[in-house]
C-alpha positions as CSV (number, residue, x, y, z in Angstrom):
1,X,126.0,53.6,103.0
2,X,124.7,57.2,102.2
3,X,121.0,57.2,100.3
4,X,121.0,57.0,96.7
5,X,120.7,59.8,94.8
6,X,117.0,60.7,93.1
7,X,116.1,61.2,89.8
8,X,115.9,65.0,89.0
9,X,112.6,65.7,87.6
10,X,114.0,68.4,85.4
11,X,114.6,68.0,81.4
12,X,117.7,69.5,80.0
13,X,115.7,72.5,78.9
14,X,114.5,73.5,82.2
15,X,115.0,75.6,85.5
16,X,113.6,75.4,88.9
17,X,113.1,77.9,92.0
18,X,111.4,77.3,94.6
19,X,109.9,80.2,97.4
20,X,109.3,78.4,100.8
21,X,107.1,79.9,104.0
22,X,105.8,82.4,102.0
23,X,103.1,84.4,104.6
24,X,100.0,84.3,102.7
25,X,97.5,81.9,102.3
26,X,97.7,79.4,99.0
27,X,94.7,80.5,97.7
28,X,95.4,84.1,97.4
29,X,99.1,82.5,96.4
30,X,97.3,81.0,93.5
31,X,95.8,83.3,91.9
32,X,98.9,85.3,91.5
33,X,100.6,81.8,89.6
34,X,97.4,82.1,87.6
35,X,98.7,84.5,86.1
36,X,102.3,84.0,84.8
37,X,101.2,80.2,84.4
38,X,102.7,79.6,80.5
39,X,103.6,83.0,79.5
40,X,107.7,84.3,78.1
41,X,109.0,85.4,81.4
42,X,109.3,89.1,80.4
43,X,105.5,89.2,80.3
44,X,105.5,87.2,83.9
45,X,107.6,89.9,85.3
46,X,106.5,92.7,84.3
47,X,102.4,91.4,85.3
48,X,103.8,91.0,88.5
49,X,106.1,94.1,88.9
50,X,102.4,96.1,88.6
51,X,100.5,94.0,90.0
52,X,98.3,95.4,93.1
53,X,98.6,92.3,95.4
54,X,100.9,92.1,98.4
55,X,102.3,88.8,97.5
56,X,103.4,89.6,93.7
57,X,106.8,91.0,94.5
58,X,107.4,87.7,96.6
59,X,106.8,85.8,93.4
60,X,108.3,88.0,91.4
61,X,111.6,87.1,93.5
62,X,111.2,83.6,92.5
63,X,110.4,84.1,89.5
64,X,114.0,85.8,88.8
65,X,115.5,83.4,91.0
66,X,114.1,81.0,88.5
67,X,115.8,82.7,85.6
68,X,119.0,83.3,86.8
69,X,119.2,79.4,87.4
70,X,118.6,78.6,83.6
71,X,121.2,81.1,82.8
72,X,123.7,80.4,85.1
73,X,123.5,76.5,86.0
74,X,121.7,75.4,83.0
75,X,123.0,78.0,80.0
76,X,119.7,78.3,78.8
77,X,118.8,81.5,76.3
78,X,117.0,83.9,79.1
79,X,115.0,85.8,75.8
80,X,113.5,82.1,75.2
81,X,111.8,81.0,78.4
82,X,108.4,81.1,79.6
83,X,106.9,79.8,82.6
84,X,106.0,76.0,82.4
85,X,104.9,75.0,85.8
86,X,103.7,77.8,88.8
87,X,102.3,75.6,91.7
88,X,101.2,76.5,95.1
89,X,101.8,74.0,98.3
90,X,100.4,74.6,101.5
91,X,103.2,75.3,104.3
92,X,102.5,75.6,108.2
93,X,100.1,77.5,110.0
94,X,100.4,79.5,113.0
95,X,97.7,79.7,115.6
96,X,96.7,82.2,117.4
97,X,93.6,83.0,119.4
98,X,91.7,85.8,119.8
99,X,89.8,86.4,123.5
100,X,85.7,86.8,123.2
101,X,83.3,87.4,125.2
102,X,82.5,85.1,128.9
103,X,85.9,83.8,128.7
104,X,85.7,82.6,125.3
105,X,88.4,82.2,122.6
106,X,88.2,82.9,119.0
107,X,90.7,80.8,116.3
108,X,93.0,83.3,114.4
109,X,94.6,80.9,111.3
110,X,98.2,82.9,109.9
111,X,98.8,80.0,106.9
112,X,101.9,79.9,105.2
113,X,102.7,78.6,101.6
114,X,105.4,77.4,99.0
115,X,105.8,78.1,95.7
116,X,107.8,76.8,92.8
117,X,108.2,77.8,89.4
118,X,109.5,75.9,86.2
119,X,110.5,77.8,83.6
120,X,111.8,76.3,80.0
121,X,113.4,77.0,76.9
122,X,111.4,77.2,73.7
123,X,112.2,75.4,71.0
124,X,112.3,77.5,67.7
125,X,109.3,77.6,66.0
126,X,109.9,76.9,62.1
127,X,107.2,78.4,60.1
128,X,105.1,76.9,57.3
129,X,105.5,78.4,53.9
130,X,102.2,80.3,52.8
131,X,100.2,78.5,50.7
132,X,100.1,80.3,47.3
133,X,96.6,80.5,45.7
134,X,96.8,79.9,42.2
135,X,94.9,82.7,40.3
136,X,92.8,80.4,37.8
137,X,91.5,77.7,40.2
138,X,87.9,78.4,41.5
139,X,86.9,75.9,45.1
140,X,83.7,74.1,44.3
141,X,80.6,76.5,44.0
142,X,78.1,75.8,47.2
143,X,74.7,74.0,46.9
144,X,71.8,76.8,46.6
145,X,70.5,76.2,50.3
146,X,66.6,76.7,48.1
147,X,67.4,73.5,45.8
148,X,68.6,71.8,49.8
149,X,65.7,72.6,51.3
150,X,63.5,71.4,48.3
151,X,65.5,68.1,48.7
152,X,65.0,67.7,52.4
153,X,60.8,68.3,52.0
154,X,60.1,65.9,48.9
């Protein structure tokens, strides 16, 4: 009688965190997960650790919190991981007014927002063997561009 259990939505190579009622508003959320969006995790970290906005150590907690889940509950290789998915939901907001003039009232928003961050494992990248150029074949010699342009007149 208990609800069936749902589908994870993760693949075997990949880690979840997730930061909930973060204070900030999701667009200023979003332009900080702009900027680890699909890069290795050392380079995430270390954009955020000097990074000038407010909200970057917030995500830079998540982030970690995202890494230490592959390596712990996944035992995923924390030197191969970059940052899949960084999305930005849109949490509560608090009202709040603020009095005007003749007994008027002015809106003050305080939006919260949620974040979660998927990072995965890379698979190895097997490099092509370099082409050798063989020293005695010539490529094909170009059409004189005066004999093409004589063509294109007559």
């Amino acid at each position: 009688m208990s609800k069936q259990a749902r589908e994870t939505r993760l693949g075997e190579n990949e880690a979840m965190a997730v930061g909930r009622n973060i204070r900030v508003s999701p667009r200023k959320l979003g332009v900080v997960a702009g900027l680890i969006r699909g890069k290795r995790v050392e380079a995430a970290l270390s954009e955020l650790t000097f990074s000038k906005r407010r909200i970057a150590q917030d995500v830079r907690k998540v982030l970690q919190s995202a890494i230490a889940n592959a390596e712990n509950n996944h035992q995923l290789d924390v030197d191969r991981l970059v940052v899949a998915e960084a999305s930005v939901g849109k949490g509560l907001v608090m009202r709040r007014f603020h009095a005007r003039a003749r007994g008027r009232g002015a809106p003050i928003l305080k939006p919260f927002s949620h974040i979660t961050i998927v990072v995965r494992e890379r698979e190895e990248e097997k490099k092509a063997p370099a082409k050798a150029k063989s020293k005695g074949a010539k490529s094909a010699p170009k059409a004189d561009t005066a004999e093409v342009q004589s063509g294109e007149q007559a």
